[in-house]
N, CA, C and O of each residue as an XYZ file, in Angstrom:
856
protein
N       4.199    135.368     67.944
C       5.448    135.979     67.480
C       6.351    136.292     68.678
O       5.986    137.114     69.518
N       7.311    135.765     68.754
C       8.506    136.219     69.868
C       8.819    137.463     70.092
O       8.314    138.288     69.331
N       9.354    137.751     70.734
C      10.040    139.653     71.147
C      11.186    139.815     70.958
O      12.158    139.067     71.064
N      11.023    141.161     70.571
C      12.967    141.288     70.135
C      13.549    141.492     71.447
O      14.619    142.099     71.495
N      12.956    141.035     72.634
C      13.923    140.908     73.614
C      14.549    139.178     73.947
O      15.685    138.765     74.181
N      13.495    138.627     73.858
C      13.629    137.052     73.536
C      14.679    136.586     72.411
O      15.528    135.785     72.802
N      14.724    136.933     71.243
C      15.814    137.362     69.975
C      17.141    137.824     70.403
O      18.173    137.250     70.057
N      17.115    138.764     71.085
C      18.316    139.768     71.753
C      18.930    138.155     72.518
O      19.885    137.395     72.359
N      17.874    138.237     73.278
C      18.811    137.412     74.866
C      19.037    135.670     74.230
O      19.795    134.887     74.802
N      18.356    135.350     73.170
C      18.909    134.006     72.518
C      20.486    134.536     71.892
O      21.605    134.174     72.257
N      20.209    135.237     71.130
C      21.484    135.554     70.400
C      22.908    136.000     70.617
O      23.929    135.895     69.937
N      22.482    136.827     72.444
C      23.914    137.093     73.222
C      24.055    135.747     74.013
O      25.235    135.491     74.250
N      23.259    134.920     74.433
C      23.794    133.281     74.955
C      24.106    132.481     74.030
O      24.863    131.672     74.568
N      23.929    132.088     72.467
C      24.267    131.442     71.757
C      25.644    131.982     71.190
O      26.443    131.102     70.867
N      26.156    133.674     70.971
C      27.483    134.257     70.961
C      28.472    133.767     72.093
O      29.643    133.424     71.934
N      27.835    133.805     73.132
C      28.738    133.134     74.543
C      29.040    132.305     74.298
O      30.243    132.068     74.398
N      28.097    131.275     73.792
C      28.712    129.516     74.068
C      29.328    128.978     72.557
O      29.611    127.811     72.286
N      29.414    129.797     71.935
C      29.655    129.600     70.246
C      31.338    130.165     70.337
O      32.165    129.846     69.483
N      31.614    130.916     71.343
C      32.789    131.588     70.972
C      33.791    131.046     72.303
O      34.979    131.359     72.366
N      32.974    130.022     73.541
C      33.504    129.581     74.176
C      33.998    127.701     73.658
O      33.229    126.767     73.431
N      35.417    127.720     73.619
C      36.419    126.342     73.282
C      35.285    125.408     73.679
O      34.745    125.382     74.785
N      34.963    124.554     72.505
C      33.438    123.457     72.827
C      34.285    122.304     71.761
O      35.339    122.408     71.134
N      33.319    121.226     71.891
C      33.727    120.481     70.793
C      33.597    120.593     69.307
O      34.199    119.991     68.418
N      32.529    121.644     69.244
C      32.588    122.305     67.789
C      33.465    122.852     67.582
O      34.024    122.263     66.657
N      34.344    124.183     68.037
C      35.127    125.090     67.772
C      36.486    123.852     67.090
O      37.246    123.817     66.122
N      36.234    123.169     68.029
C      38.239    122.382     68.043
C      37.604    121.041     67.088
O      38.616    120.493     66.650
N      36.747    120.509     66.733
C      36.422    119.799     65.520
C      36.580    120.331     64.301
O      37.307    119.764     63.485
N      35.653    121.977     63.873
C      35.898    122.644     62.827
C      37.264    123.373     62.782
O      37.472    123.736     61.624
N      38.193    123.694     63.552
C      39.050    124.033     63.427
C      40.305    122.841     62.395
O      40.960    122.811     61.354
N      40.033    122.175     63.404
C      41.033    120.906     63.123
C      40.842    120.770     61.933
O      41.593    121.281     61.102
N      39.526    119.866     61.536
C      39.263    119.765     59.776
C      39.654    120.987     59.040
O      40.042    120.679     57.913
N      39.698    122.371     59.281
C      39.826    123.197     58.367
C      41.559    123.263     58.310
O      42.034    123.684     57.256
N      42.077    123.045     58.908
C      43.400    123.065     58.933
C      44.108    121.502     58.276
O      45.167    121.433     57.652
N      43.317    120.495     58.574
C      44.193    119.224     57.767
C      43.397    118.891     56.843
O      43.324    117.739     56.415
N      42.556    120.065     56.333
C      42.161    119.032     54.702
C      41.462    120.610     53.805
O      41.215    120.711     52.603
N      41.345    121.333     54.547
C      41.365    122.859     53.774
C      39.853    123.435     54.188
O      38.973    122.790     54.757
N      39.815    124.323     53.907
C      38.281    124.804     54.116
C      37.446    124.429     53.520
O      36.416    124.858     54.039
N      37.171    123.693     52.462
C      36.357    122.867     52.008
C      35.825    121.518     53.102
O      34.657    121.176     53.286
N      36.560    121.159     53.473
C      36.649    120.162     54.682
C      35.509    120.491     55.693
O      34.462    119.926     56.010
N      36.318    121.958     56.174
C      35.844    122.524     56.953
C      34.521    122.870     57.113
O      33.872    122.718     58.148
N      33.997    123.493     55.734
C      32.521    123.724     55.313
C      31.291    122.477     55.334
O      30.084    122.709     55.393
N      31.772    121.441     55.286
C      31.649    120.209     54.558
C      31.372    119.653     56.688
O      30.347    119.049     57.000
N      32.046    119.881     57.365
C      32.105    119.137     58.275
C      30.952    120.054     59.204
O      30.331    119.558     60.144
N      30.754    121.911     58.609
C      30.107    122.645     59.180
C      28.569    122.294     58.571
O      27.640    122.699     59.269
N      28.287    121.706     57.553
C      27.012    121.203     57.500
C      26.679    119.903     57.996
O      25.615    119.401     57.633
N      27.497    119.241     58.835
C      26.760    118.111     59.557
C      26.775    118.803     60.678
O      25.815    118.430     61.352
N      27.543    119.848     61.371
C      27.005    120.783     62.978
C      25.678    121.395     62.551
O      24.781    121.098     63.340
N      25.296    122.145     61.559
C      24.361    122.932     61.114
C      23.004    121.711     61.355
O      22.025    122.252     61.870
N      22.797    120.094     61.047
C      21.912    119.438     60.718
C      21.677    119.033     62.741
O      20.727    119.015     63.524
N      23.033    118.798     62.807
C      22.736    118.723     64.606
C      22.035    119.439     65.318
O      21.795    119.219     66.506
N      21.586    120.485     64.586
C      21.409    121.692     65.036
C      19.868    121.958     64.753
O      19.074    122.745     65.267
N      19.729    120.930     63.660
C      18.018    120.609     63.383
C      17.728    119.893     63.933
O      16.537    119.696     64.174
N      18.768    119.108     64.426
C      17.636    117.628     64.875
C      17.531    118.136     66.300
O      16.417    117.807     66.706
N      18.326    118.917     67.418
C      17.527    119.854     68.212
C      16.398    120.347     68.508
O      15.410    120.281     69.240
N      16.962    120.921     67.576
C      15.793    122.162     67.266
C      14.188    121.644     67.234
O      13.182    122.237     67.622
N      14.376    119.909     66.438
C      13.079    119.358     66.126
C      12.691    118.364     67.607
O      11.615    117.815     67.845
N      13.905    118.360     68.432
C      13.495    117.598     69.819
C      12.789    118.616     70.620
O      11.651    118.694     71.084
N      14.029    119.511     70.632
C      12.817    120.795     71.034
C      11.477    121.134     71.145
O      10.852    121.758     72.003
N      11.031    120.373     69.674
C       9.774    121.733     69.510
C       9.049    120.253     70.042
O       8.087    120.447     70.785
N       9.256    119.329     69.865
C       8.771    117.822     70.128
C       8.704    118.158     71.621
O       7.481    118.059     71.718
N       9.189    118.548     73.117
C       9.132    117.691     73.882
C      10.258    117.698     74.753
O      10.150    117.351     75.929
N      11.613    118.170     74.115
C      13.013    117.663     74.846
C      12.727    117.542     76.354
O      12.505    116.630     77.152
N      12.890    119.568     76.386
C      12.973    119.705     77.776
C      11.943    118.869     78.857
O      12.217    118.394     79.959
N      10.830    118.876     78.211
C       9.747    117.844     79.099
C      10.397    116.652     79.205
O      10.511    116.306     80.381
N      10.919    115.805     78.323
C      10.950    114.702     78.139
C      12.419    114.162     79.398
O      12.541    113.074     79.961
N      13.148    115.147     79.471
C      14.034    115.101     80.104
C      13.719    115.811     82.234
O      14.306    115.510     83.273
N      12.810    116.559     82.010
C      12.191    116.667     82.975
C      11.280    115.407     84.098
O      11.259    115.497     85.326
N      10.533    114.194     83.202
C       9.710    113.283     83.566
C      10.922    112.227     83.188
O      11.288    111.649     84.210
N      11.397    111.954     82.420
C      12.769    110.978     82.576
C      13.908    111.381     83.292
O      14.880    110.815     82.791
N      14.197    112.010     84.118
C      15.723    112.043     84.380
C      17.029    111.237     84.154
O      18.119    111.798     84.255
N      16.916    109.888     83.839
C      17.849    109.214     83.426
C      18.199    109.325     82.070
O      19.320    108.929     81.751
N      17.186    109.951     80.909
C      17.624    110.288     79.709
C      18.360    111.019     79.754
O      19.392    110.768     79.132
N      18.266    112.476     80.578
C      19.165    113.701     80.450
C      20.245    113.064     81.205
O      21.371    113.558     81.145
N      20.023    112.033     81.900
C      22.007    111.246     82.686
C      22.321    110.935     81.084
O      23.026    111.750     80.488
N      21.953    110.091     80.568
C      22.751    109.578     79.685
C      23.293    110.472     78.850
O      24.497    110.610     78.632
N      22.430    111.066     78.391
C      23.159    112.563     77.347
C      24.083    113.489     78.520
O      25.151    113.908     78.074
N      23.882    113.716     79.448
C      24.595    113.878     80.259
C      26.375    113.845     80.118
O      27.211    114.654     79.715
N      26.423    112.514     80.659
C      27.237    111.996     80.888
C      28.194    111.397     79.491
O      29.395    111.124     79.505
N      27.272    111.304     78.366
C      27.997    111.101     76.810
C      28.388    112.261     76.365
O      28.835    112.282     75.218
N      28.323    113.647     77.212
C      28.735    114.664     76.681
C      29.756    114.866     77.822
O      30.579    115.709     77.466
N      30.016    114.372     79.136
C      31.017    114.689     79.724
C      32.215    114.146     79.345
O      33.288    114.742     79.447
N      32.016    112.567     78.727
C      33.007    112.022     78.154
C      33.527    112.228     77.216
O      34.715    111.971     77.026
N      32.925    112.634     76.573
C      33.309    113.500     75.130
C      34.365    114.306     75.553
O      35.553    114.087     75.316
N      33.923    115.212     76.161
C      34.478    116.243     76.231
C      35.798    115.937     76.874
O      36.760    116.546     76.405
N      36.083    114.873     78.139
C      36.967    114.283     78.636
C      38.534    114.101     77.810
O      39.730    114.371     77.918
N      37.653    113.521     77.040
C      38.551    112.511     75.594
C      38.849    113.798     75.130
O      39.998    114.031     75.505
N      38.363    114.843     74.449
C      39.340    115.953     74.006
C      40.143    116.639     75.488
O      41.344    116.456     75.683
N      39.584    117.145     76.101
C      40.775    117.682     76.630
C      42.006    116.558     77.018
O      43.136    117.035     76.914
N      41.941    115.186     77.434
C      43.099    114.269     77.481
C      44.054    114.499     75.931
O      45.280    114.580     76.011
N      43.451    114.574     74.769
C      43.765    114.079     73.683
C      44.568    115.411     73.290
O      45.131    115.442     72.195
N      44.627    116.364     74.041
C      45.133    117.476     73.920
C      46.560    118.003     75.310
O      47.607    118.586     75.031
N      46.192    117.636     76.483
C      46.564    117.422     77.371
C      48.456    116.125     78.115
O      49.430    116.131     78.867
N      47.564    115.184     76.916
C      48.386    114.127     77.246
C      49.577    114.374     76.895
O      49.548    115.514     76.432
N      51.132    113.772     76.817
C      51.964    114.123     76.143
C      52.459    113.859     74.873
O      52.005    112.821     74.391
N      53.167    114.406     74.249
C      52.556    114.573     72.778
C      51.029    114.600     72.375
O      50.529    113.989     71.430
N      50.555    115.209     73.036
C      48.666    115.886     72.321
C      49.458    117.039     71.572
O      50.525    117.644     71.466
N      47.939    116.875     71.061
C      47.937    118.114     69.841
C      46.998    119.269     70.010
O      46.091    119.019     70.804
N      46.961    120.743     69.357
C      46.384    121.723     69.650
C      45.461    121.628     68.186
O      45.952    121.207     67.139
N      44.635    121.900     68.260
C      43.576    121.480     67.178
C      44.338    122.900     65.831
O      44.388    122.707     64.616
N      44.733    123.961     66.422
C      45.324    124.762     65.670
C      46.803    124.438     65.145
O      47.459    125.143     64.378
N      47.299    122.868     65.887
C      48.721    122.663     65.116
C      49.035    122.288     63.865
O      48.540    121.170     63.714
N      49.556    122.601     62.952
C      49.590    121.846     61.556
C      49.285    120.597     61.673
O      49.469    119.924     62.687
N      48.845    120.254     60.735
C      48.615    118.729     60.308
C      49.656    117.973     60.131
O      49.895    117.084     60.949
N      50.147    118.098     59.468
C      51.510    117.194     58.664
C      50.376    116.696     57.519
O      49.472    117.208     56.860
N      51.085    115.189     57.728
C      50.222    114.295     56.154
C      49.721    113.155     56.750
O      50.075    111.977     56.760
N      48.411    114.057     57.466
C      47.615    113.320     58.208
C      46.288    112.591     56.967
O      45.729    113.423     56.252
N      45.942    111.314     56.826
C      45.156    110.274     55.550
C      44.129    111.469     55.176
O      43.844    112.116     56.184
N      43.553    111.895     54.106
C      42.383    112.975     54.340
C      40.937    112.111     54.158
O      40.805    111.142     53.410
N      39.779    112.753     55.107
C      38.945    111.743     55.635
C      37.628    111.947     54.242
O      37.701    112.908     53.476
N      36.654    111.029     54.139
C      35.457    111.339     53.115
C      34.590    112.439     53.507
O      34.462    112.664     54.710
N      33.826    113.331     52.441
C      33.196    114.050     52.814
C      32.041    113.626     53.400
O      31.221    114.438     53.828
N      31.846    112.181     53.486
C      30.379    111.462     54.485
C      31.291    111.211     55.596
O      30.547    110.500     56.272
N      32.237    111.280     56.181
C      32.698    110.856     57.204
C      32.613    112.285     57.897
O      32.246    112.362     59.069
N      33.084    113.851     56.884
C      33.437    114.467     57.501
C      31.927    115.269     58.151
O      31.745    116.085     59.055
N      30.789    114.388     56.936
C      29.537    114.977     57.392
C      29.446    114.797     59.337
O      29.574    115.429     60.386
N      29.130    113.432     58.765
C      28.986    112.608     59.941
C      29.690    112.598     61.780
O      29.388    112.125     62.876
N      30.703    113.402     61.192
C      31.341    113.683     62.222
C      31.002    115.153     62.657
O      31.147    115.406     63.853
N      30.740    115.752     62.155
C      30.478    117.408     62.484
C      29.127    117.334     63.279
O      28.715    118.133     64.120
N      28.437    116.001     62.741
C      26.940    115.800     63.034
C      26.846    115.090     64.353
O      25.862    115.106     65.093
N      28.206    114.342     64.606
C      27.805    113.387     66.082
C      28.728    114.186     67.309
O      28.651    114.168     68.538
N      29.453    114.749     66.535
C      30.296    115.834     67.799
C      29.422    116.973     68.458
O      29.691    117.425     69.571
N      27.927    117.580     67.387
C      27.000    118.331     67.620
C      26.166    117.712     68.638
O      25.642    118.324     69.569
N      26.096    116.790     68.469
C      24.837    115.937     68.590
C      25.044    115.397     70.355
O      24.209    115.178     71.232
N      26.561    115.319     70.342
C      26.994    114.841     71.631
C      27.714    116.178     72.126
O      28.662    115.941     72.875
N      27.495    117.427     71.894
C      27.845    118.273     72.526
C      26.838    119.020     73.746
O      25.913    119.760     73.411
N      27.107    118.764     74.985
C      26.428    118.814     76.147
C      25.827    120.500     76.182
O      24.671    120.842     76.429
N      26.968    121.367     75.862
C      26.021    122.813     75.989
C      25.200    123.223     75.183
O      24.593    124.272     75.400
N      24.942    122.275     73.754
C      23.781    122.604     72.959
C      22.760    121.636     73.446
O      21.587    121.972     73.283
N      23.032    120.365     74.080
C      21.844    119.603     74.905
C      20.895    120.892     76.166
O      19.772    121.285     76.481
N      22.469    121.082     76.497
C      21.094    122.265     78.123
C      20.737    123.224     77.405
O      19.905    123.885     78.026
N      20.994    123.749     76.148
C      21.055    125.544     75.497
C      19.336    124.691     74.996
O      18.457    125.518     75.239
N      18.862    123.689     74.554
C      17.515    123.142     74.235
C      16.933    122.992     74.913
O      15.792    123.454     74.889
N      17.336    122.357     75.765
C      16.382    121.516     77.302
C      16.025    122.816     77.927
O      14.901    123.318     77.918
N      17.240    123.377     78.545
C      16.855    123.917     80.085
C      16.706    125.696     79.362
O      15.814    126.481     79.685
N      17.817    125.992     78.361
C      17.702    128.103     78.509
C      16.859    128.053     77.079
O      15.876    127.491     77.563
N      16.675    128.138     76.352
C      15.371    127.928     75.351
C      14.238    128.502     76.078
O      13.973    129.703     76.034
N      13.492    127.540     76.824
C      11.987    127.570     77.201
C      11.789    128.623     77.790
O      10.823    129.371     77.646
N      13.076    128.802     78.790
C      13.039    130.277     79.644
C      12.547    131.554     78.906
O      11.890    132.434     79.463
N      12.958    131.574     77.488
C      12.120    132.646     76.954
C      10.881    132.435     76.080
O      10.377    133.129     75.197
N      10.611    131.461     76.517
C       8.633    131.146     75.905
C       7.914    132.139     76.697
O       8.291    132.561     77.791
N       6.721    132.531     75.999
C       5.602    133.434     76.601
C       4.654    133.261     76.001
O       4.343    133.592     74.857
N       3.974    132.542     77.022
C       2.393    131.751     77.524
C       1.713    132.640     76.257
O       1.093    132.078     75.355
N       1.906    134.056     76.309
C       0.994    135.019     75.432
C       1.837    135.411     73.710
O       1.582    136.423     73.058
N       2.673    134.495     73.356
C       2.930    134.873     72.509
C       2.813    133.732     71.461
O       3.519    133.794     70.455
N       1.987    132.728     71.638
C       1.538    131.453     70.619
C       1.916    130.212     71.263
O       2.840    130.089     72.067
N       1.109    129.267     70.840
C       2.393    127.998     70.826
C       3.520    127.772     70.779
O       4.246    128.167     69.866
N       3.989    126.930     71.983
C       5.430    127.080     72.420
C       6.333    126.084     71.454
O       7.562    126.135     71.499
N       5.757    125.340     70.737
C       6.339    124.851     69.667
C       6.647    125.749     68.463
O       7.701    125.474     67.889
N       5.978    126.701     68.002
C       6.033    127.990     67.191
C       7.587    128.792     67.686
O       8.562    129.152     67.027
N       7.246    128.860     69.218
C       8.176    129.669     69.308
C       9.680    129.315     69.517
O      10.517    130.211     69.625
N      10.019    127.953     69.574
C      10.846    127.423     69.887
C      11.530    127.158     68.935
O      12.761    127.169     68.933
N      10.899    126.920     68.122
C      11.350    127.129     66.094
C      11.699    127.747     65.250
O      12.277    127.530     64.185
N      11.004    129.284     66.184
C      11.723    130.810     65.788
C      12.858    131.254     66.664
O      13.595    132.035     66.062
N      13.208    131.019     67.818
C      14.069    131.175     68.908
C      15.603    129.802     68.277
O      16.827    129.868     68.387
N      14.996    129.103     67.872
C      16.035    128.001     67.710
C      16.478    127.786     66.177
O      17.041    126.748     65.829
N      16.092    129.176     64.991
C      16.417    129.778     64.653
C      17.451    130.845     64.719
O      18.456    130.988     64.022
N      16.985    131.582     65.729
C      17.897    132.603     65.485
C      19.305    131.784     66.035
O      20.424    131.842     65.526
N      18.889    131.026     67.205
C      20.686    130.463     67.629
C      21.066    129.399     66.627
O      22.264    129.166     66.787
N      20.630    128.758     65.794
C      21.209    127.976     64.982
C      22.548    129.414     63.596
O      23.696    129.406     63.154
N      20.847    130.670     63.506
C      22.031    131.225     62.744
C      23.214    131.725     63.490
O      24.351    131.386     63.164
N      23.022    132.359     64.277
C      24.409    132.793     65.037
C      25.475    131.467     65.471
O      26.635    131.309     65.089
N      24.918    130.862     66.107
C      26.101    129.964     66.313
C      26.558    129.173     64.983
O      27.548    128.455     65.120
N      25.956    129.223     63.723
C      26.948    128.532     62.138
C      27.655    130.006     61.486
O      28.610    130.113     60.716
N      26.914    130.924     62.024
C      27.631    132.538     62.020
C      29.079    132.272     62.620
O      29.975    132.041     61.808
N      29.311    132.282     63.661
C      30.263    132.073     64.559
C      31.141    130.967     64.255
O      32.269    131.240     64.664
N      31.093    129.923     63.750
C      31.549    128.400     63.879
C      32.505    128.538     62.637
O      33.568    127.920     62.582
N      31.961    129.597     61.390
C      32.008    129.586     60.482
C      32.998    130.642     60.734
O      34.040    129.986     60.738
N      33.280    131.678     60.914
C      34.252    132.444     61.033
C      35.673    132.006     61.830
O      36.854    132.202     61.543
N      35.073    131.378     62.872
C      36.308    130.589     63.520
C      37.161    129.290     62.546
O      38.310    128.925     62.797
N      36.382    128.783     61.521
C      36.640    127.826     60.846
C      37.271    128.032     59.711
O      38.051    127.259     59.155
N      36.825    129.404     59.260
C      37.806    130.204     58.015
C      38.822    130.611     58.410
O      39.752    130.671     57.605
N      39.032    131.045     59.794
C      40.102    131.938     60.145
C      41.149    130.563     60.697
O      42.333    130.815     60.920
N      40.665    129.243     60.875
C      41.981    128.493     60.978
C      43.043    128.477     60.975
O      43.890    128.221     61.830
N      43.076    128.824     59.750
C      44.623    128.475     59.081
C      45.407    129.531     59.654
O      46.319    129.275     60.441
N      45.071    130.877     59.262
C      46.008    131.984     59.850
C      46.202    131.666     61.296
O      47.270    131.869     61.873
N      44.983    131.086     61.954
C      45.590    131.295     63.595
C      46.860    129.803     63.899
O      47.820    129.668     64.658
N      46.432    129.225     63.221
C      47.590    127.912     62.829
C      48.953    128.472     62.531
O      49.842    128.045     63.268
N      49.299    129.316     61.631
C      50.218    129.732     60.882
C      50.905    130.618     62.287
O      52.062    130.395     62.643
N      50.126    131.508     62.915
C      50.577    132.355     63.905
C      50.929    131.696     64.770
O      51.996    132.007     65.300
N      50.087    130.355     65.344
C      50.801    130.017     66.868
C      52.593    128.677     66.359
O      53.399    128.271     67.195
N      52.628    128.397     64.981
C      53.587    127.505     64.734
C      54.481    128.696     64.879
O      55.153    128.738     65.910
N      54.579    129.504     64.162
C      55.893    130.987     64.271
C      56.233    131.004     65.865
O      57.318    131.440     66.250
N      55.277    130.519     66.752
C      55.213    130.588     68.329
C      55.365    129.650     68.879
O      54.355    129.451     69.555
N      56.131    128.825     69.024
C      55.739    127.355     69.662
C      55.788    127.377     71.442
O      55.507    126.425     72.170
N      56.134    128.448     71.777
C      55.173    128.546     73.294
C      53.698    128.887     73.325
O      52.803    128.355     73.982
N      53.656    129.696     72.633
C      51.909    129.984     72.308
C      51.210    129.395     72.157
O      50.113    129.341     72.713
N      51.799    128.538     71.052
C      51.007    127.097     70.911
C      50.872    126.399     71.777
O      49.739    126.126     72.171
N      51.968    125.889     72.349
C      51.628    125.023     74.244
C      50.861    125.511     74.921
O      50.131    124.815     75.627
N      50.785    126.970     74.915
C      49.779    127.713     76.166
C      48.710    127.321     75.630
O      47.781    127.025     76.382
N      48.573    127.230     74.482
C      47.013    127.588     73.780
C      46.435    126.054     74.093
O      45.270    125.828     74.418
N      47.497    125.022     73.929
C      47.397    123.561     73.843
C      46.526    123.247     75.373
O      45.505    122.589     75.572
N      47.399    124.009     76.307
C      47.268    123.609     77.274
C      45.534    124.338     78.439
O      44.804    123.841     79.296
N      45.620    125.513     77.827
C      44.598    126.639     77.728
C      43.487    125.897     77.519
O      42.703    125.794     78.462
N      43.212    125.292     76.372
C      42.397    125.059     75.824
C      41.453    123.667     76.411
O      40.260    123.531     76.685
N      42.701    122.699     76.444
C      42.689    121.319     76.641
C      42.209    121.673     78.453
O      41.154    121.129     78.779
N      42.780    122.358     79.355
C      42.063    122.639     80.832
C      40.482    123.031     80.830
O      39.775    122.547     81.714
N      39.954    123.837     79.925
C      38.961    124.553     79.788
C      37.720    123.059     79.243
O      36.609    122.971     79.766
N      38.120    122.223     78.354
C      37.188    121.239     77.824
C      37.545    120.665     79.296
O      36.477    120.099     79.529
N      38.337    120.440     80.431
C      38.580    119.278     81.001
C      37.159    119.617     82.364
O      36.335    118.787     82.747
N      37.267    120.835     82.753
C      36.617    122.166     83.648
C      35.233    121.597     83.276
O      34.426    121.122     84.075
N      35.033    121.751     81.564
C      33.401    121.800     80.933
C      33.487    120.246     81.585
O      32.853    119.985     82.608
N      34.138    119.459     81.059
C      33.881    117.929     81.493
C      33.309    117.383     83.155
O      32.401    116.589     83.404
N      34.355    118.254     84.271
C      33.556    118.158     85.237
C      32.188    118.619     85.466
O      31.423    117.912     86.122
N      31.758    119.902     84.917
C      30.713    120.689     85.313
C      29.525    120.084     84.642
O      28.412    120.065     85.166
N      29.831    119.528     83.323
C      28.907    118.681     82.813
C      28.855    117.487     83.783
O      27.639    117.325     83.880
N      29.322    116.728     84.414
C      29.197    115.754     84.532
C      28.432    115.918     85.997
O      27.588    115.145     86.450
N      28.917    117.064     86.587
C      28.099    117.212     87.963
C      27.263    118.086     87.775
O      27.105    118.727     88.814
N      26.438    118.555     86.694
C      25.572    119.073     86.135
C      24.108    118.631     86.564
O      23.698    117.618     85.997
N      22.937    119.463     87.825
C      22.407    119.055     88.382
C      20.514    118.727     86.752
O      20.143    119.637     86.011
N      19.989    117.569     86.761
C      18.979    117.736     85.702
C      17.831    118.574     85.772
O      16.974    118.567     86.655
N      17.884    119.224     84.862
C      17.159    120.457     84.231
C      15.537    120.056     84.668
O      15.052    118.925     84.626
N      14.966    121.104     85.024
C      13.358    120.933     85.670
C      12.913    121.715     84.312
O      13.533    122.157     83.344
N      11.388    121.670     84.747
C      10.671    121.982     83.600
C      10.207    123.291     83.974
O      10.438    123.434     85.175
N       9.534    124.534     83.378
C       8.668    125.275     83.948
C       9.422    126.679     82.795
O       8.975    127.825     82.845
């Protein structure tokens, strides 16, 4: 059984990185704003499944696996620096967009597309790759069961907090949409705010030294 200090310290690092501009935040945002919160919900259960199939590399192996391969953790690596690249450009560039700008009458996408997409933006999001691999294990204890047990209860609690989190940011869309159009400097700052901060994650991911085991 884990410790409610292990619980505590998953749940204030998964609040950090859940409430810090990622490719989740500005994916669920976006959908909730050009196709409604239904969209939104809809796109938050393919992040939620990303979030299993983690969870199940996890208890499998990740961090090892990425420890004795190092070129696996390059490739995920580096598919999450680009990622991330491509949004902040796509935001950045001129005429980009702020994931909080109205839509207009942008085509509205299928709810398997919108699965699918919530699921590969998760999936290729680099701070839930190291939040498995590398800060996870850090709170295993040798004396508290199998580290597969515990990694299942630990990757628990951050799956709920961070669809806690994802989910509030994703309802509250629209109003923060509505507020920064009344603003259209705000909106640029925010455009621009935002779009620097994925560009920052993009370097740091990319010179992101690979995660040891222990």
């Amino acid at each position: 059984m884990i410790s409610a200090t292990a619980v505590g310290g998953v749940a204030l690092i998964e609040l950090g990185m859940a409430l810090t501009p990622g490719p989740n935040m500005i994916h669920l945002a976006s959908r909730a704003i050009t196709q409604g919160r239904r969209a939104g919900l809809v796109s938050l259960s393919g992040t939620a499944v990303g979030f299993v199939a983690y969870l199940l590399a996890a208890a499998a192996g990740l961090s090892a696996l990425f420890a004795a391969v190092p070129v696996a953790y390059l490739i995920v690596k580096l598919a999450g620096a680009a990622y991330l690249a491509y949004l902040a450009w796509s935001m950045l560039k001129p005429g980009g967009r702020s994931p909080f700008a109205p839509a207009g009458d942008l085509p509205a996408v299928s709810d398997a597309r919108l699965f699918s997409m919530g699921l590969l933006t998760n999936l290729l999001n680099p701070k839930i790759a190291l939040l498995y691999a590398a800060l996870l294990p850090q709170f295993l204890d040798p004396h508290a069961g199998p580290a597969w047990a515990q990694l299942l209860q630990l990757g628990g609690v951050q799956i709920v907090v961070g669809l806690a989190v994802n989910a509030v940011i994703m309802l509250g869309a629209a109003r923060v949409s509505g507020f920064l159009a009344a603003r259209p400097r705000a909106m640029t700052a925010q455009r621009f705010t935002a779009g620097g901060l994925l560009g920052v994650f993009a370097v740091r991911t990319a010179l992101s030294r690979t995660p040891v085991s222990g």
